[in-house]
DRENGU-799775 format. One record per residue: residue number from 1; residue in three letters; x, y, z of N, C-alpha, C, O, CB in turn. Coordinates in pm, 1 decimal. Glycine has a CB too. Example, Ala and Ser with C-alpha at 12.3 -4.5 7.8 and 13.67 -1.06 7.14 Angstrom:
2
<r pos="1" code="ALA" n_xx="1319.0" n_yy="-569.0" n_zz="780.0" ca_xx="1230.0" ca_yy="-450.0" ca_zz="780.0" c_xx="1320.0" c_yy="-330.0" c_zz="780.0" o_xx="1423.6" o_yy="-331.9" o_zz="846.5" cb_xx="1130.8" cb_yy="-447.3" cb_zz="904.6"/>
<r pos="2" code="SER" n_xx="1285.0" n_yy="-225.0" n_zz="708.0" ca_xx="1367.0" ca_yy="-106.0" ca_zz="714.0" c_xx="1290.0" c_yy="3.0" c_zz="787.0" o_xx="1340.9" o_yy="113.8" o_zz="803.9" cb_xx="1408.4" cb_yy="-59.8" cb_zz="572.5"/>
REM end
This chain:
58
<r pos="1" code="UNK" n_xx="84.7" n_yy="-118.6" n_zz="0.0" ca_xx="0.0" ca_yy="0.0" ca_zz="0.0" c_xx="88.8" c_yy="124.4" c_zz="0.0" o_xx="181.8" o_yy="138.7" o_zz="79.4" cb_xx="-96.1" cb_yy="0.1" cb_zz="122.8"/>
<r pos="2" code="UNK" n_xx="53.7" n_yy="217.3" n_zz="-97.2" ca_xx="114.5" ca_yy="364.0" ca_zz="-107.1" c_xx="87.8" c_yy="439.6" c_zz="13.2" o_xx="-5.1" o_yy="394.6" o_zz="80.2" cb_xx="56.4" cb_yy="447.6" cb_zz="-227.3"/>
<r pos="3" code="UNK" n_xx="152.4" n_yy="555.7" n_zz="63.4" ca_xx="106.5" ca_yy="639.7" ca_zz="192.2" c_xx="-21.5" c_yy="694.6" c_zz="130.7" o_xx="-109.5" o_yy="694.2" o_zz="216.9" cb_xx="220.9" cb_yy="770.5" cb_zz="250.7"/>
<r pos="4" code="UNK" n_xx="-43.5" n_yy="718.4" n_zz="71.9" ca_xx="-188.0" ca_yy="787.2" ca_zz="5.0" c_xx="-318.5" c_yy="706.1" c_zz="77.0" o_xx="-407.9" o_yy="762.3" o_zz="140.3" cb_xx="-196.7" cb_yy="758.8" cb_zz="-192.6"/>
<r pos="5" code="UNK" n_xx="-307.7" n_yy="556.8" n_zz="51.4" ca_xx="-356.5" ca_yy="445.2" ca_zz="59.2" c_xx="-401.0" c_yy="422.0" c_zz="223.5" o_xx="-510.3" o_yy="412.2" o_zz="279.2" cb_xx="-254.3" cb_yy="349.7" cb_zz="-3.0"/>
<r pos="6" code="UNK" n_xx="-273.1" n_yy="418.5" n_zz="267.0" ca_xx="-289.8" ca_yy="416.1" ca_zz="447.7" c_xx="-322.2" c_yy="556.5" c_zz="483.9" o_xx="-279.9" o_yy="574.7" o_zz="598.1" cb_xx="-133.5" cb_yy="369.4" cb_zz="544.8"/>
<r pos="7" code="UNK" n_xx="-362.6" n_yy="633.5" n_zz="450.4" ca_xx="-407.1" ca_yy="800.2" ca_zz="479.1" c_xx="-576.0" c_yy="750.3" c_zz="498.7" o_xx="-648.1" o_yy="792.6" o_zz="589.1" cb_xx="-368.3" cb_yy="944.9" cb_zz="307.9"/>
<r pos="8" code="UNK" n_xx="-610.6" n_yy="670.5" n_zz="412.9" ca_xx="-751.6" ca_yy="664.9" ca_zz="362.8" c_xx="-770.0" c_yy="563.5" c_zz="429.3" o_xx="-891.7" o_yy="556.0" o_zz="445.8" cb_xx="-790.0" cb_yy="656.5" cb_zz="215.7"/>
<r pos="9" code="UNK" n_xx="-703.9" n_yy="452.3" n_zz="494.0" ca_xx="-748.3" ca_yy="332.5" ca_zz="545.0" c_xx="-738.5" c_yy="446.3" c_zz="675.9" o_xx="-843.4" o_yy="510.6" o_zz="670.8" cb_xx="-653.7" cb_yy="166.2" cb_zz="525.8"/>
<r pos="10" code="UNK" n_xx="-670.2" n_yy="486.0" n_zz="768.0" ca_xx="-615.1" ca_yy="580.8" ca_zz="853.0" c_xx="-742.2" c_yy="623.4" c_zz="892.7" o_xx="-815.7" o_yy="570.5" o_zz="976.1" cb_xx="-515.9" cb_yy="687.3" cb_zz="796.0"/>
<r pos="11" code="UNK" n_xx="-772.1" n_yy="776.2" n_zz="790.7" ca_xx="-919.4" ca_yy="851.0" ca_zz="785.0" c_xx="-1014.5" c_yy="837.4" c_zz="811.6" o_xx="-1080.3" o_yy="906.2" o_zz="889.6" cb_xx="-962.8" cb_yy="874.9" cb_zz="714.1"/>
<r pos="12" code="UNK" n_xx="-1060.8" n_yy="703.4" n_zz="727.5" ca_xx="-1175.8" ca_yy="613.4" ca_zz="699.2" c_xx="-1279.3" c_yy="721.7" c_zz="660.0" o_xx="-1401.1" o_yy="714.4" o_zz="676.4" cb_xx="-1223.6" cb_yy="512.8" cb_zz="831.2"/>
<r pos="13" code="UNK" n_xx="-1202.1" n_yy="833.5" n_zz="600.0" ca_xx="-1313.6" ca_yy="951.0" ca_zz="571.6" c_xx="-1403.0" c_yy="1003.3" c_zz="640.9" o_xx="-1338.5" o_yy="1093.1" o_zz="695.1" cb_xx="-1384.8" cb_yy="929.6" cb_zz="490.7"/>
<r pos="14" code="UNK" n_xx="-1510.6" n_yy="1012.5" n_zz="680.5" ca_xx="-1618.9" ca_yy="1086.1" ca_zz="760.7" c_xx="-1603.3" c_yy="1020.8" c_zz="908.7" o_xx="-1616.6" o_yy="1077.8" o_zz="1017.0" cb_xx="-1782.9" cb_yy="1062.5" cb_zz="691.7"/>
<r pos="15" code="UNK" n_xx="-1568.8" n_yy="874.2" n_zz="880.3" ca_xx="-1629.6" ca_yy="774.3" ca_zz="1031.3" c_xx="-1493.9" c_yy="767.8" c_zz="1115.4" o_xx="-1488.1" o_yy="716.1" o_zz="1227.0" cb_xx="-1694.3" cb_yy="571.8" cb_zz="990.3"/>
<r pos="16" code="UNK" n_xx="-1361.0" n_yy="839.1" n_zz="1034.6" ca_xx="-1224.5" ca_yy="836.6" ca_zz="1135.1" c_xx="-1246.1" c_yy="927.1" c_zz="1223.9" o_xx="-1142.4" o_yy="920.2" o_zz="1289.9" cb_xx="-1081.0" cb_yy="869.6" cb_zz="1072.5"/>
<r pos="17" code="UNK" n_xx="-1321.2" n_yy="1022.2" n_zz="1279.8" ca_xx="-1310.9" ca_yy="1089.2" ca_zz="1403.6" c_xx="-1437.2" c_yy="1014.5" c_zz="1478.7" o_xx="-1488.9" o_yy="1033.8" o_zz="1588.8" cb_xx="-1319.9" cb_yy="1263.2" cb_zz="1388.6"/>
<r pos="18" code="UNK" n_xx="-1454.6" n_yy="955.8" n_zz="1412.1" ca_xx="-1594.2" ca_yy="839.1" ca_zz="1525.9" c_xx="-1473.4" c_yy="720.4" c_zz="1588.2" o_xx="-1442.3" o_yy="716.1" o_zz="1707.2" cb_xx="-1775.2" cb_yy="706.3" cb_zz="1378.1"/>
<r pos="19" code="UNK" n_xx="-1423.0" n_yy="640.5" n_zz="1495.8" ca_xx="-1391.5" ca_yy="528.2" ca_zz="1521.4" c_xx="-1224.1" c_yy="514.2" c_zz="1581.5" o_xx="-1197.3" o_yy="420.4" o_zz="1656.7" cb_xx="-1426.9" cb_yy="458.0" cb_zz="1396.4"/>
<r pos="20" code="UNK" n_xx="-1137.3" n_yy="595.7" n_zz="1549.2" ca_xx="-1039.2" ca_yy="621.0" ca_zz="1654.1" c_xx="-1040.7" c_yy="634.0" c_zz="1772.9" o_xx="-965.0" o_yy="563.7" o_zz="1839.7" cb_xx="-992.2" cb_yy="697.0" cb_zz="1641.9"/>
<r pos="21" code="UNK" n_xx="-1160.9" n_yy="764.4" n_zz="1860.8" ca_xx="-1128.2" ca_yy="784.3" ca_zz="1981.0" c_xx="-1187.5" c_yy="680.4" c_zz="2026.2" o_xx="-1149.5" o_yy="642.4" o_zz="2136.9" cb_xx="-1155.5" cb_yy="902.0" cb_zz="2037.7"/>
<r pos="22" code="UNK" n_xx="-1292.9" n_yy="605.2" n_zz="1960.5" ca_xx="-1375.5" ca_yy="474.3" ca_zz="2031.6" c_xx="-1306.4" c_yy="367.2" c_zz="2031.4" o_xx="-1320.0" o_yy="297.3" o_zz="2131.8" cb_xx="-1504.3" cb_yy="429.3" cb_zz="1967.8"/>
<r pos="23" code="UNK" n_xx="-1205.2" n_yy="314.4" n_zz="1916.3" ca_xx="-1118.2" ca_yy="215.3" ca_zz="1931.0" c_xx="-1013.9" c_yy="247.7" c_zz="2070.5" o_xx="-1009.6" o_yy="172.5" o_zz="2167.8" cb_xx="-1041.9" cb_yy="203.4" cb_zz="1787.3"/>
<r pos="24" code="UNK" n_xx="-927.6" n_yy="382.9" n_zz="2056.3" ca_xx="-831.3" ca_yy="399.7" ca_zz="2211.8" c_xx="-915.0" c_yy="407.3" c_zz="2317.2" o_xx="-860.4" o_yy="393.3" o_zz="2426.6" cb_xx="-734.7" cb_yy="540.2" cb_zz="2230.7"/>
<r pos="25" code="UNK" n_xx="-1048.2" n_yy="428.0" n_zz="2316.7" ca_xx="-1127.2" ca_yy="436.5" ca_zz="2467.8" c_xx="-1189.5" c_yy="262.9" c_zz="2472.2" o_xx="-1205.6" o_yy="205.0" o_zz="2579.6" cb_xx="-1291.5" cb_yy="588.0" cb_zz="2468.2"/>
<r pos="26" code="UNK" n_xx="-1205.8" n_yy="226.7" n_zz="2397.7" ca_xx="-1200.7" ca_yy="62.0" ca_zz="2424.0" c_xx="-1063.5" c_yy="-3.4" c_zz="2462.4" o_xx="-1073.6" o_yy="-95.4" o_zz="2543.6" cb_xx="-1245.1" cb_yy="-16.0" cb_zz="2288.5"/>
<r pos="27" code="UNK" n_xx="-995.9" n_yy="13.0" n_zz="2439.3" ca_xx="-869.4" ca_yy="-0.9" ca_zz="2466.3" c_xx="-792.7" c_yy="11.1" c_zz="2609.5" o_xx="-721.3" o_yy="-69.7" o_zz="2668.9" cb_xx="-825.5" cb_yy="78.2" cb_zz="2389.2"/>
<r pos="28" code="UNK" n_xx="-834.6" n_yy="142.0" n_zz="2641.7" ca_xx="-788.0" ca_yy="202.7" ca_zz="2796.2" c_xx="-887.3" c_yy="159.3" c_zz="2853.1" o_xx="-876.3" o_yy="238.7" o_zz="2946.4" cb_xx="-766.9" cb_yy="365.5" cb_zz="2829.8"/>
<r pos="29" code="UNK" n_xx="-1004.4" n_yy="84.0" n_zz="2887.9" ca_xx="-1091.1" ca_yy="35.0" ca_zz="2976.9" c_xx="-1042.6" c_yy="-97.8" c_zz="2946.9" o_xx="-976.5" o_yy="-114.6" o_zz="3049.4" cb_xx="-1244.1" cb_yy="69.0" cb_zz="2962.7"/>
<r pos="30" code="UNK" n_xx="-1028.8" n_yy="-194.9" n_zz="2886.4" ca_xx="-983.7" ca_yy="-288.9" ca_zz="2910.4" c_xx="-825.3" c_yy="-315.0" c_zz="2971.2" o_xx="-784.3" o_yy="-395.7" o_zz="3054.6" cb_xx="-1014.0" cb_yy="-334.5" cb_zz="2811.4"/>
<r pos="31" code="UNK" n_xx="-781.3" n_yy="-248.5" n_zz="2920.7" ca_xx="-631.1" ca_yy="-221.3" ca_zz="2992.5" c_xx="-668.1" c_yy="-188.9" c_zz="3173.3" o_xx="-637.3" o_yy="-246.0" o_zz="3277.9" cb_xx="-540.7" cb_yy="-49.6" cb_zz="2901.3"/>
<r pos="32" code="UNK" n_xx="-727.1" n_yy="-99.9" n_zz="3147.6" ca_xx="-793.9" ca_yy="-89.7" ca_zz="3302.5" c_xx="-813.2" c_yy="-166.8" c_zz="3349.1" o_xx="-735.1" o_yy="-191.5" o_zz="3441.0" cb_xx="-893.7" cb_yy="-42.8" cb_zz="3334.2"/>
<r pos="33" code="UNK" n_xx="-937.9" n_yy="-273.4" n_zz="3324.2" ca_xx="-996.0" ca_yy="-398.8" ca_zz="3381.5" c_xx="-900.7" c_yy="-513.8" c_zz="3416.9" o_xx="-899.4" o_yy="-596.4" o_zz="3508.1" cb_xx="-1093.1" cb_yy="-451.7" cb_zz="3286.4"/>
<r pos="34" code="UNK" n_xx="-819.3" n_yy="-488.4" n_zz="3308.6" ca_xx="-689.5" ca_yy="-598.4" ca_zz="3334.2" c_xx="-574.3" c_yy="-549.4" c_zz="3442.7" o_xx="-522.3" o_yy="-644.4" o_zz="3501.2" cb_xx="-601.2" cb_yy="-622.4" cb_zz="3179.3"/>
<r pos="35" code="UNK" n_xx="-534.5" n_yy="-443.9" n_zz="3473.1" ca_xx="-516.3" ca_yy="-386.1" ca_zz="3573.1" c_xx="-533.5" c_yy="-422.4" c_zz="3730.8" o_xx="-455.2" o_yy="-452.7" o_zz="3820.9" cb_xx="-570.9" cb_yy="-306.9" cb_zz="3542.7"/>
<r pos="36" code="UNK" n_xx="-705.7" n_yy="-400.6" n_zz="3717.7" ca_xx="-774.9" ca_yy="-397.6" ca_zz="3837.9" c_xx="-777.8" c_yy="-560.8" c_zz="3880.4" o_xx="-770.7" o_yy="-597.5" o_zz="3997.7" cb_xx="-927.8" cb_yy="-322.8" cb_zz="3817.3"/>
<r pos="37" code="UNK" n_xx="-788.4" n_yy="-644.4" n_zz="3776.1" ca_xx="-829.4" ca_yy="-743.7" ca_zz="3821.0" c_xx="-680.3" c_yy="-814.6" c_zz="3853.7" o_xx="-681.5" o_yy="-912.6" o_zz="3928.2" cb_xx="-933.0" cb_yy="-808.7" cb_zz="3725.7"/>
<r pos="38" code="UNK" n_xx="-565.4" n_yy="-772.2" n_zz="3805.3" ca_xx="-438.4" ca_yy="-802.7" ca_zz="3832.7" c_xx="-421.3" c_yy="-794.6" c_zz="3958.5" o_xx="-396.0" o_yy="-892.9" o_zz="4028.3" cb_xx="-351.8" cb_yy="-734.1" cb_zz="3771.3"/>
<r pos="39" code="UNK" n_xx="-437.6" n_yy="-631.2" n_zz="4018.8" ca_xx="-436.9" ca_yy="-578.2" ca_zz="4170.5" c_xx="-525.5" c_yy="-683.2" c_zz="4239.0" o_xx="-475.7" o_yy="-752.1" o_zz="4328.1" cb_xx="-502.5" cb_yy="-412.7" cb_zz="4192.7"/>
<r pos="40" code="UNK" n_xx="-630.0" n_yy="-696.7" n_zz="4209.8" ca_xx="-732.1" ca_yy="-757.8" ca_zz="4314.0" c_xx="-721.6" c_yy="-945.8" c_zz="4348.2" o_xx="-782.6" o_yy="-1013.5" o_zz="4431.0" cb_xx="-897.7" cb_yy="-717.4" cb_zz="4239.2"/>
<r pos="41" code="UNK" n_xx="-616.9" n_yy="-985.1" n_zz="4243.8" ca_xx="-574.1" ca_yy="-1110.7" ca_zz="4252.2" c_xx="-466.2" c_yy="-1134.3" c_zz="4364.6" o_xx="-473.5" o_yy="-1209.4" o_zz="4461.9" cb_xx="-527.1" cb_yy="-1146.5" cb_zz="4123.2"/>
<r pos="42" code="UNK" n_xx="-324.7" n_yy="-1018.2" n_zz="4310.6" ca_xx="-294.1" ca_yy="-1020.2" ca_zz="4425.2" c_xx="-304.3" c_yy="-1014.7" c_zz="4540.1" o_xx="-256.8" o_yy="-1102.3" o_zz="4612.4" cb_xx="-266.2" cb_yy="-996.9" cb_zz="4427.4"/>
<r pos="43" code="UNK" n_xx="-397.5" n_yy="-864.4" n_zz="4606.6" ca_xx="-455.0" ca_yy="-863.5" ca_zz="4715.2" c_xx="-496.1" c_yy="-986.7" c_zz="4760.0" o_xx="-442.3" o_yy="-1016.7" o_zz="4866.6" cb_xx="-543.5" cb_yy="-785.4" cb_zz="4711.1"/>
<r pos="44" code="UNK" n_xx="-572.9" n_yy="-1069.3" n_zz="4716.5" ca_xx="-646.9" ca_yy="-1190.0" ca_zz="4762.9" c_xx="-563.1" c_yy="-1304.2" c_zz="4720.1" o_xx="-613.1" o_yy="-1415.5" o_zz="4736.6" cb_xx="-795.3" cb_yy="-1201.0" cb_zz="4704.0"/>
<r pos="45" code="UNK" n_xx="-484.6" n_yy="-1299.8" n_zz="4685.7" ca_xx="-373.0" ca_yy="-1435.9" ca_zz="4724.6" c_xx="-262.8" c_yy="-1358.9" c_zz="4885.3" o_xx="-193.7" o_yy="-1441.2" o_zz="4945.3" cb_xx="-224.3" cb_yy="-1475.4" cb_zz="4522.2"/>
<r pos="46" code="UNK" n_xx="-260.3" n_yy="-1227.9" n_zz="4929.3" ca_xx="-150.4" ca_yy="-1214.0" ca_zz="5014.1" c_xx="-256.1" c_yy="-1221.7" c_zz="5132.1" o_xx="-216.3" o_yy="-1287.7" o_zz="5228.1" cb_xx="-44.2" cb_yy="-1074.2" cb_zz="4994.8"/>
<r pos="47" code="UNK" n_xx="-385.3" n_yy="-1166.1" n_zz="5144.0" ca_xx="-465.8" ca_yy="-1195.3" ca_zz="5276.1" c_xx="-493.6" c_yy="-1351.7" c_zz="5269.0" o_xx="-550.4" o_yy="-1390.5" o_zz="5371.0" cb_xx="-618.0" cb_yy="-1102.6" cb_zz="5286.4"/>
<r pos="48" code="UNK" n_xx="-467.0" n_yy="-1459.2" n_zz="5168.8" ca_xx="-537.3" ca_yy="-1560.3" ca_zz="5209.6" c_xx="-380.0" c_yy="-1620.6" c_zz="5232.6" o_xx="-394.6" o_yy="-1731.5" o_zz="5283.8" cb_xx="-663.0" cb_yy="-1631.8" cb_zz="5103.0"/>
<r pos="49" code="UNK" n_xx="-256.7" n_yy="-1595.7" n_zz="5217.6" ca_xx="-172.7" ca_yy="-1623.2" ca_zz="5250.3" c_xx="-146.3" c_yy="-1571.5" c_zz="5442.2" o_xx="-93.7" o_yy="-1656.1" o_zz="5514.5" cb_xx="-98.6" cb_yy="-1577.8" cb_zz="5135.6"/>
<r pos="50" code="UNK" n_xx="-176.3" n_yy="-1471.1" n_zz="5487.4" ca_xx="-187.3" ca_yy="-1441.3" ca_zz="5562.4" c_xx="-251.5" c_yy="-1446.0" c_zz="5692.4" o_xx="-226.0" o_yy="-1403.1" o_zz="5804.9" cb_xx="-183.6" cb_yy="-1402.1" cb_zz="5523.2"/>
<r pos="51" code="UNK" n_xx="-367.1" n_yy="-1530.4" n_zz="5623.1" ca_xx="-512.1" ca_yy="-1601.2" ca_zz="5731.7" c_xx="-435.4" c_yy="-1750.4" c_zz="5723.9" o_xx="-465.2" o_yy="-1829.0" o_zz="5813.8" cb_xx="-733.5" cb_yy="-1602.6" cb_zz="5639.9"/>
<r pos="52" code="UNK" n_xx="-374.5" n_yy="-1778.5" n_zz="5660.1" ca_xx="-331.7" ca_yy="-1931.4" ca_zz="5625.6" c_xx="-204.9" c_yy="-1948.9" c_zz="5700.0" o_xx="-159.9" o_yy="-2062.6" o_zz="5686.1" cb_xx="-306.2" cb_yy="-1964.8" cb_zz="5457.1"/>
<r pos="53" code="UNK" n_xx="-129.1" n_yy="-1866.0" n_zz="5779.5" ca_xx="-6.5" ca_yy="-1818.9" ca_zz="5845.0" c_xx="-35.0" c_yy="-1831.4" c_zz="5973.2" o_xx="17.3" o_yy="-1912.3" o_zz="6049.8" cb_xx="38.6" cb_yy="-1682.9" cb_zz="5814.0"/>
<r pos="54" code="UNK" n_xx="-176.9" n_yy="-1696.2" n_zz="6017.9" ca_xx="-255.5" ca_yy="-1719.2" ca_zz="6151.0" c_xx="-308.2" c_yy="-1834.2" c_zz="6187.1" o_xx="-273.8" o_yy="-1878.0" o_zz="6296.9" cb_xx="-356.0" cb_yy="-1645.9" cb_zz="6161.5"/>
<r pos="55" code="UNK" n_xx="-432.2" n_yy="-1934.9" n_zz="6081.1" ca_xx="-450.8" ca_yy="-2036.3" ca_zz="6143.0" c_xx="-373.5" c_yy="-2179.2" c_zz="6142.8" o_xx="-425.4" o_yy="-2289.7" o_zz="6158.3" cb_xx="-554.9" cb_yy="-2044.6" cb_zz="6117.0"/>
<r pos="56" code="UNK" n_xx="-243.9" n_yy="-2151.0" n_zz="6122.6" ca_xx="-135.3" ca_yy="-2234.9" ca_zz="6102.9" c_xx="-96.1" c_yy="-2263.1" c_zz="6245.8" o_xx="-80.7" o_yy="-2372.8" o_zz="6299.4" cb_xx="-21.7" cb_yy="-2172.4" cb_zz="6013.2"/>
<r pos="57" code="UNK" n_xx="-81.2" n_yy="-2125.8" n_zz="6303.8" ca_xx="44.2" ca_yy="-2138.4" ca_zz="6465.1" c_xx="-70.9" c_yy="-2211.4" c_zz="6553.3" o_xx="-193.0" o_yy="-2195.9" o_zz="6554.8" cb_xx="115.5" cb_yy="-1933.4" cb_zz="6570.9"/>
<r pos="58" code="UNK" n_xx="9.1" n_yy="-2290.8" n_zz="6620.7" ca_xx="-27.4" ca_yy="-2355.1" ca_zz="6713.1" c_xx="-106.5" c_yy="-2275.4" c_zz="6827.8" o_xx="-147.8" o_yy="-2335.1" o_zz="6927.3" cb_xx="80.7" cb_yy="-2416.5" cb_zz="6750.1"/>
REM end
């Protein structure tokens, strides 16, 4: 493809200021979600490591 070519795939003419900011804002919420749910895994593997420590000791 010529740069001319990827200008117009790029553009998408009328619907490129629709479909860009909606593709990067789909994007940054899932990045988000994957994030959050990263954090919240950990959290809940170090408290259940931690309850598992307490009802360990004699």
């Amino acid at each position: 493809m010529s740069g001319l070519e990827w200008a117009q795939v790029l553009g998408m003419g009328r619907h490129g200021l629709y479909v860009w900011p909606a593709f990067g804002l789909t994007l940054t919420i899932l990045g988000g979600l994957l994030l959050q749910g990263w954090r919240a895994r950990r959290r809940l593997e170090r408290a259940l490591r931690q309850r598992w420590r307490r009802e360990r000791r004699p």
